[in-house]
N, C-alpha and C positions, 0 to 999 in steps of 0.2 A: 602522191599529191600532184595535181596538174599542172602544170606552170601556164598552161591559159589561164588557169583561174584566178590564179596568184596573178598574173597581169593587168587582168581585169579588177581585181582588189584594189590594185595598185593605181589603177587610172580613176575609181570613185575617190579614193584618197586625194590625187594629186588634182584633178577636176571638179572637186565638192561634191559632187552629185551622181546620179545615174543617168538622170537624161544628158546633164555635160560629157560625162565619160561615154556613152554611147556614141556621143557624136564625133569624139575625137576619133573615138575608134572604129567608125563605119559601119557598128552592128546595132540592130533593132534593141532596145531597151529589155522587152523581157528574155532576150539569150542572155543578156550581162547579169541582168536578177537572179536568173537560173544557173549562173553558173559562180554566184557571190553564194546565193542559196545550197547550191553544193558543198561549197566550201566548209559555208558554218554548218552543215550534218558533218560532212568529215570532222571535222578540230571540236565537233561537240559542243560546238559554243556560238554563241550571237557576236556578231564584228563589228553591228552601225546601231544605232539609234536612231529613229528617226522621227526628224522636228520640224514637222509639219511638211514642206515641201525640200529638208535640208537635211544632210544626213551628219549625224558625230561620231565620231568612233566610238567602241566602247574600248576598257583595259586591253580586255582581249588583241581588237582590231590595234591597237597601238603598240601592242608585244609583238603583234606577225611582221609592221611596215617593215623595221630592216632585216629580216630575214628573209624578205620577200623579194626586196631588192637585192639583196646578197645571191638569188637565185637568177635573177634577170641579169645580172651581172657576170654570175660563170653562164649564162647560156651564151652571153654577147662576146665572152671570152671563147668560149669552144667557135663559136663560129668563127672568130678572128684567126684562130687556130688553120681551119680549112683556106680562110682568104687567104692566109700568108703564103700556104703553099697555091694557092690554084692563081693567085692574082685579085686584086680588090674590086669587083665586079658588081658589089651590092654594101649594102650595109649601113648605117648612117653615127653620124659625132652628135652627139647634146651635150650645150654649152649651155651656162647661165652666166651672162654679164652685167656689168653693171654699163647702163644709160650712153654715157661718151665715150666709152671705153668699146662702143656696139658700134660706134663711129667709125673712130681710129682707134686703133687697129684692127679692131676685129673685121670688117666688114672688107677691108683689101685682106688680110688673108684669106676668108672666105672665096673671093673670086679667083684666087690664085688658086687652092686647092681642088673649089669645083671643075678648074680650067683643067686639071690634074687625073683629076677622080670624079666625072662627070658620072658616075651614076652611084657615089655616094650621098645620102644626103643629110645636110645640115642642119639641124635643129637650136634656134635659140632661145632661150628663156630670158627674161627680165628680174635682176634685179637691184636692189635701189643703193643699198652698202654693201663694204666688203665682208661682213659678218655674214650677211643672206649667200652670199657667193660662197663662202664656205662652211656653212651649212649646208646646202644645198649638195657641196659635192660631197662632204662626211656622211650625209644621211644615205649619200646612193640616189639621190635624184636625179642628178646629173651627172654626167663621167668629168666634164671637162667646164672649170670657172677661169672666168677673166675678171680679173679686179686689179683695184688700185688704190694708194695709199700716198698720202702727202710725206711718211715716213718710212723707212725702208721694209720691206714685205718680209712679216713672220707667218704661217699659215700648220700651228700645230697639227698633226697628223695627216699632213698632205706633202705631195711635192709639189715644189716650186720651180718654176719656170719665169724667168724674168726674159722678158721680151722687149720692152720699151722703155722712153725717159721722156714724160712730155713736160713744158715749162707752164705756168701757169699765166695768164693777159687777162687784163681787164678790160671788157667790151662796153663801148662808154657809147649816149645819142650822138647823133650826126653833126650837130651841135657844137657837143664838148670842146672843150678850149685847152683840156689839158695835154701836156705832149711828154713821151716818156723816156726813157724811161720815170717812172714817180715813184716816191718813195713813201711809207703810212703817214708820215706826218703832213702832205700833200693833199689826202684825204680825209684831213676832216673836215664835219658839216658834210660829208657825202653821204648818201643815202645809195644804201648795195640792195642786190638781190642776190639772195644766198641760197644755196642747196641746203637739204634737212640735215638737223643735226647726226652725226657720223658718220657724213661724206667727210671726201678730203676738200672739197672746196667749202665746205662750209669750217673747216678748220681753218685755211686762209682766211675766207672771209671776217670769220672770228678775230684773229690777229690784226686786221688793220680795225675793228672797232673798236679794239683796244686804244688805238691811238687816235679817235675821235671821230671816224664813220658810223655811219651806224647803220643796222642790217634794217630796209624798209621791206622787204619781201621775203618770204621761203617760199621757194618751189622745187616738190620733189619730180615734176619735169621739164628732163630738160631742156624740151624742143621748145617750151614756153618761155624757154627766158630771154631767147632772142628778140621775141613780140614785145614783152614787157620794156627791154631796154629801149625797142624804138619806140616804144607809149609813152615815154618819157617816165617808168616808175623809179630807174634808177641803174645802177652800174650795174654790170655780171663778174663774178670773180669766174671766167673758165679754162680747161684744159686750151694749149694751143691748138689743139686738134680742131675747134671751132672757130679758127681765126678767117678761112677761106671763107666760109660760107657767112660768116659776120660782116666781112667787107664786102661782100656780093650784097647784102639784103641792105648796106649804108650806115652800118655803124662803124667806129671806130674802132680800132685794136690799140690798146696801149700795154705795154710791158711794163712789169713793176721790178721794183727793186729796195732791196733785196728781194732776188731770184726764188719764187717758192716751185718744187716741183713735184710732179706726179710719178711714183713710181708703178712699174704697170706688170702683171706679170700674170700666165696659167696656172693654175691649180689641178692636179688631179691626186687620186687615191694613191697611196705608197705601195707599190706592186706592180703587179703588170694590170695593162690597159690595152684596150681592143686594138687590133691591127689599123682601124680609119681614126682612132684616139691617136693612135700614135704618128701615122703619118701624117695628122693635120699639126699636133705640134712641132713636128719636122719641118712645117713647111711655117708657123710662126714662128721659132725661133732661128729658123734657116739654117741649122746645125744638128746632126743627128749627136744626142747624146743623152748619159743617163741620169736624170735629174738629183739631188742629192735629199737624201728624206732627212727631215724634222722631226721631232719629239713626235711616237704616237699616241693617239686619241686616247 
C-alpha cells in the first residue's frame, strides 16, 4: 500500500473535498483522484460518496482514517529517528489549540522554538473546546494539543503536559464604574458576553449568572469579543492573557473574586513522539522530562 496515497486520503478527509485537498497539498486535482482511485482498486472497496460537489465517507473510508494515520504517524516517527541522530534540519510540529490559549502561550513559544529550529515548521489548527483538542490528538490528527480547563486537566489516553496558570478578568466599556477586585454579587443586573457552552470561560461566566448577571452574548470568537465589549453589548469574562491588548484598545480590566482560573496544558499521544514533537514541548514546558500517562483510550 502506498503511503502517498493513504496521505492523500487523508487530506480529502481532513479538507472535505478534492479540490480543498489538492490545494493544500500543491497537486493538480486529478493526480489526487487518481491516486484516491488506486487506493479503492487495491482495498477493493469505494471510500467517498459523493454529494454533489461534497464528498462523505463511506463505512469503509471511516475504518481506513486511523490506520491511516497510525501510518503517517510511524513514517514521522522514523524520520525523527534520522533527525535525532543527524540534527533537526527539517521537519514540522501540528498542533491544535484552542482560540486564547493560540495567544498566550502558544504563540511565544512558537517564536522561541522557530528562533531554535528555524527550519522546522509549525503548523496550527483551531479548535474551539478542550474535547476538540483531544480528539483531534486521539484520532491522530494532530501530534500535539493545547487546551485549558477552568478545572484541573484530565486528558484520558494522552499525556499531559501542564505548562501554564492563567487568572480569569473581566473586561468591562471604558465607561464602567466598577473597580476590583468584584465579587458575583457585584454583578447583578450585568449583562456578560460569554464563550459557547463547554469552554472554561463560559463555565465562569455561568457562575456569576448564577448570582444575578446575566449572559447577553455567546461568541465562539474570540477576537470579537473585545469589539462587542467596546460596542457597549456587555462584559467579557477572559483569560488574563487578554488583559494587554484590552487596555491598549480602552477598555477596562477588572479582577474578580473569588479568584477563577485557567488551567492550561499539552497533550500528546502516550509513547514516543517526533523528535520536533518533542523538542517543541521542551521548549513550552522549559524542562526536558517524561510526561506521565493517564488511563488509555
Amino acid at each position: 500500500m502506498d503511503a502517498r496515497h493513504l496521505r492523500y486520503f487523508l487530506a480529502v478527509v481532513d479538507h472535505g473535498g478534492f479540490h480543498r485537498a489538492a490545494e493544500a497539498l500543491a497537486v493538480g486535482q486529478p493526480t489526487l483522484t487518481q491516486a484516491v482511485s488506486a487506493l479503492e482498486r487495491e482495498l477493493h472497496t469505494t471510500l467517498f460518496h459523493h454529494v454533489g460537489a461534497d464528498v462523505v465517507l463511506t463505512e469503509a473510508g471511516r475504518a481506513l482514517v486511523g490506520p491511516a494515520r497510525e501510518v503517517g504517524h510511524g513514517l514521522e516517527l522514523a524520520r525523527a529517528s534520522v533527525e535525532a541522530v543527524e540534527g533537526m534540519r527539517s521537519g514540522r510540529v501540528e498542533i491544535v489549540a484552542t482560540p486564547s490559549q493560540a495567544v498566550s502561550p502558544l504563540a511565544g513559544t512558537i517564536a522561541r522554538f522557530c528562533a531554535a529550529h528555524p527550519e522546522v515548521r509549525v503548523v496550527v489548527r483551531a479548535a474551539f473546546t478542550a474535547d476538540e483538542v483531544v480528539d483531534a490528538v486521539c484520532s491522530g490528527a494532530t501530534e500535539l494539543g493545547l487546551l485549558a480547563g477552568a478545572r484541573p486537566l484530565h486528558a484520558t489516553g494522552l499525556d499531559l503536559h501542564p505548562v501554564a496558570r492563567q487568572r480569569f478578568v473581566l473586561v468591562t466599556p471604558p465607561e464602567s464604574t466598577l473597580a476590583g477586585p468584584v465579587g458575583p454579587d457585584q454583578l447583578a443586573g450585568c449583562r456578560l458576553i460569554a464563550g459557547p457552552p463547554g469552554t472554561a470561560m463560559r463555565t465562569v461566566a455561568d457562575g456569576l449568572a448564577r448570582h444575578g448577571a446575566s449572559v447577553a452574548a455567546e461568541c465562539g470568537h474570540r477576537e470579537a469579543m473585545l469589539p462587542l465589549v467596546l460596542g457597549g453589548v456587555g462584559m467579557a469574562v477572559l483569560p488574563d492573557s487578554w488583559r494587554e491588548l484590552a487596555e491598549r484598545a480602552g477598555a477596562r480590566v477588572v479582577e474578580l473574586e473569588p479568584p477563577a482560573h485557567l488551567e492550561i496544558a499539552y497533550v500528546s499521544r502516550t509513547g514516543a513522539v517526533t523528535a520536533a514533537a518533542r523538542a517543541f514541548l521542551e521548549q513550552a514546558t522549559l524542562e526536558t522530562h517524561r510526561p506521565a500517562p493517564v488511563d488509555a483510550c
